[in-house]
C-alpha positions in Angstrom: -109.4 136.3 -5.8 -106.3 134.0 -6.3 -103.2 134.6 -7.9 -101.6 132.3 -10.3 -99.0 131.6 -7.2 -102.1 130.9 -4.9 -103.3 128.5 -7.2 -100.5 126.7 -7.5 -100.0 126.6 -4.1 -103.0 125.3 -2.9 -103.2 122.7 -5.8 -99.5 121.8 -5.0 -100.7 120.6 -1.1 -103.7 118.9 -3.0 -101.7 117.2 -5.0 -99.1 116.2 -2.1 -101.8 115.0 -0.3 -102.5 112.0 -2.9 -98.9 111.5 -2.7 -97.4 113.2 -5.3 -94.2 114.9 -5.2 -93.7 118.2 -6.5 -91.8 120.8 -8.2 -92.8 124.6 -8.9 -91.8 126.9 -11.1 -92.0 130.2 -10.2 -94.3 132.9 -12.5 -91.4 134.4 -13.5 -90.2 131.2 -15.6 -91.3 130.3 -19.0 -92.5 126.8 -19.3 -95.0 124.6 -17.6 -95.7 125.6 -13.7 -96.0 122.5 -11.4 -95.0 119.2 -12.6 -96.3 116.5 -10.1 -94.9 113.0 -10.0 -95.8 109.7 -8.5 -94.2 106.7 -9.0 -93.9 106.4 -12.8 -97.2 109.1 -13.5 -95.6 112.9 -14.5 -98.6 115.4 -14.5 -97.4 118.7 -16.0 -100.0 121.4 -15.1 -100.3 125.0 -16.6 -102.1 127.1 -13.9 -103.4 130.5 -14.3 -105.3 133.0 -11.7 -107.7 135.7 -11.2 -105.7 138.5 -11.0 -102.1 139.5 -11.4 -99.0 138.4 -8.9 -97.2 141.2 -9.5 -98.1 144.6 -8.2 -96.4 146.7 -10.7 -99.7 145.7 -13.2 -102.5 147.3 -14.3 -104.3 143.9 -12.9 -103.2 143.7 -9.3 -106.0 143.3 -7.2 -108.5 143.6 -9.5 -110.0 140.5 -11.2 -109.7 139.6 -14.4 -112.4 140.4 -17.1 -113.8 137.6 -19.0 -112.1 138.2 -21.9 -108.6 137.8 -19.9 -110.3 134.4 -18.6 -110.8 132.9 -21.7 -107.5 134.2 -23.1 -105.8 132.7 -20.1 -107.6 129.5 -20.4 -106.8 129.4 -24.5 -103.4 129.8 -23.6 -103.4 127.1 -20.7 -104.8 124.2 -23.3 -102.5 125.2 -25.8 -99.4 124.7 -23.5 -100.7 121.4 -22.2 -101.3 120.3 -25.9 -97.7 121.6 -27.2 -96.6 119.3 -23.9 -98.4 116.0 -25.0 -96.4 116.9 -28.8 -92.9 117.7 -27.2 -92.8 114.9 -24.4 -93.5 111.4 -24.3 -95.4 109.5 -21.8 -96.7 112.6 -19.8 -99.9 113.3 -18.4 -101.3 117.2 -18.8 -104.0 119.6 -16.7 -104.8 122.9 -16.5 -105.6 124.3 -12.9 -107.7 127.2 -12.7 -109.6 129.1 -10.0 -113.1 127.9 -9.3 -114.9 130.8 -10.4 -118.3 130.9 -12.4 -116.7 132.9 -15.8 -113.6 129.4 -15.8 -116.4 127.0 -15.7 -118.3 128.6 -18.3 -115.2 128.6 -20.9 -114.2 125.0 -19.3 -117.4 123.3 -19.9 -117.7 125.4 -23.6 -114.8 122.8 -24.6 -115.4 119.7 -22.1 -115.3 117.0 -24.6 -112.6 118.4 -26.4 -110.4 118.6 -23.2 -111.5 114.7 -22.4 -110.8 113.1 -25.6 -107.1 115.3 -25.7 -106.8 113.7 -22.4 -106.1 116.9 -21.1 -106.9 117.4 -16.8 -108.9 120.1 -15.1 -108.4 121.3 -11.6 -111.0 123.6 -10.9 -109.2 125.7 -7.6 -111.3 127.2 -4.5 -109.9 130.0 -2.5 -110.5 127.4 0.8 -107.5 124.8 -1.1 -110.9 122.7 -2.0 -109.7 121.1 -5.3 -112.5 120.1 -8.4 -111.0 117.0 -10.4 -112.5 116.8 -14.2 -111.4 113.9 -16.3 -108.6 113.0 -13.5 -110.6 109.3 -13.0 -110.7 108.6 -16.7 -106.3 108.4 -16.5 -105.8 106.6 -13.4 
């Protein structure tokens, strides 16, 4: 199971790889969590886990039910479409782990997601990084 920080991590060396720079937030900050730029492209990226960072939750270690997915993932969009209102010229994604419960509530809403313009990096526990839409804004 991955965390929200593993998730961001392993996307982060993804991203770095295509030559992006990047900058984290940590899961204790309010506001989007990786913002990854590269030369005049800003992808902001809401990520959410599996289970909870922090051991002092009911949630640590254990994964989250599907109703927590899909409340996660409702939350995610929103954030990346309250980014396209608030800042100009930005790209937005959601990353998520790759599990079978995100792609079900992912692919409920794909053409939504693709005409908002809005990423999805679907995350694997090996760093193995799914890219939905990212061809279409390149």
């Amino acid at each position: 199971m991955l965390t929200e920080n593993e998730v961001i991590y392993k996307l982060q060396k993804h991203l770095e790889r295509q030559g992006f720079s990047t900058k984290v937030s940590s899961t204790s900050e309010h506001g989007v969590d990786l913002i990854a730029i590269k030369q005049k492209r800003r992808l902001y990226l809401e990520v959410k886990g599996q289970t909870s960072s922090k051991p002092d939750t009911n949630r640590y270690g254990k994964e989250f039910t599907p109703n927590q997915k899909l409340d996660h993932v409702a939350k995610a969009i929103y954030t990346a479409m309250k980014t396209l209102n608030q800042i100009k010229n930005v790209e937005v994604g959601i990353a998520l782990p790759n599990d079978k419960t995100h792609e079900k509530i992912v692919q409920a809403v794909l053409l939504p997601l693709k005409l908002l313009k809005i990423k999805v990096f679907m995350v694997s526990p090996d760093g193995s990084v799914n890219e939905l839409f990212t061809e279409d804004f390149n």
